[in-house]
C-alpha positions in Angstrom: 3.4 -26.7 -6.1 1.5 -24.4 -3.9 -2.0 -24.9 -3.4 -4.2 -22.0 -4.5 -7.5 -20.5 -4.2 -9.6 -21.6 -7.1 -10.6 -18.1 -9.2 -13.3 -18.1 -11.7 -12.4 -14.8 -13.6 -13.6 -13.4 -17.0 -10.7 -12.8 -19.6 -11.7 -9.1 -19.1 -11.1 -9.3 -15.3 -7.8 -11.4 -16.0 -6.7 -8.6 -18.1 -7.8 -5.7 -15.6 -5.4 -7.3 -12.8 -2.6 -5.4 -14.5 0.2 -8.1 -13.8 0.3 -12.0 -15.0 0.9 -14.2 -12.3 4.4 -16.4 -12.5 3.6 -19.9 -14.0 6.5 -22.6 -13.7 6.1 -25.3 -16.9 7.4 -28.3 -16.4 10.4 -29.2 -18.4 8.4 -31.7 -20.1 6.1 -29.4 -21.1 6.5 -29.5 -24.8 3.6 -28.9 -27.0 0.5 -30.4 -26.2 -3.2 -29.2 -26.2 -4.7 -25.9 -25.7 -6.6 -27.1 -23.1 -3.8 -28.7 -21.7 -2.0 -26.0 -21.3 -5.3 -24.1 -19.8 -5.9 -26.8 -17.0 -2.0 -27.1 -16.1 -2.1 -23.3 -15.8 -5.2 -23.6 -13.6 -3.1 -26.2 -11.4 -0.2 -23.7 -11.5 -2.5 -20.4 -10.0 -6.1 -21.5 -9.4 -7.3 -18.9 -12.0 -9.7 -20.4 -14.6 -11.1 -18.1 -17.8 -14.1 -20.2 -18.4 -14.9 -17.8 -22.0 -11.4 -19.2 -23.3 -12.3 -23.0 -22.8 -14.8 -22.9 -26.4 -11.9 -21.0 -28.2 -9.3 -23.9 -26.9 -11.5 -26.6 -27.7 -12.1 -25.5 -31.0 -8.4 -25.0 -31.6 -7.5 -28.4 -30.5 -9.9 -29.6 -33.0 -8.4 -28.3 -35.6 -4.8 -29.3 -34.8 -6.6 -33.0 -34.1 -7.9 -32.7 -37.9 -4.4 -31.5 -39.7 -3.5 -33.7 -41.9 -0.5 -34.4 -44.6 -2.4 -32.6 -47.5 -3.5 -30.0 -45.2 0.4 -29.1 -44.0 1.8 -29.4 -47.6 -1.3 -26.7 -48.5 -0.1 -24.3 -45.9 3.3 -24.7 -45.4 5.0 -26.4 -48.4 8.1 -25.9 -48.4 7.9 -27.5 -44.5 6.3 -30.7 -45.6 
């Protein structure tokens, strides 16, 4: 993995750069966290969107808290 410049940018400045950069996932890359995902991306190009790290965090929490009862309620014919 090449090393990269660490880039602070706003999802707004992210957006504005018109093209996403190429990010390899490992293989063994299959599900994981949000925030995972946010700080293997980081590793991968050096860009880091601080204003997405409260919407991650909150995300992981809630698949942290899914439960049984909780995936028969939304999906029951999957449970």
């Amino acid at each position: 993995m090449a090393k990269h410049e660490a880039r602070r940018l706003t999802l707004k400045e992210f957006l504005a750069e018109g093209t996403a950069p190429h990010v390899r996932v490992s293989d063994r890359f299959n599900g994981g966290s949000f925030m995972d995902c946010h700080c293997r991306i980081f590793a991968e190009t050096g860009i880091w969107i601080e204003e997405l790290v409260p919407a991650f965090q909150k995300l992981d929490a809630h698949l942290a808290a899914a439960n049984e009862k909780t995936v028969k309620t939304l999906s029951p014919d999957f449970a």
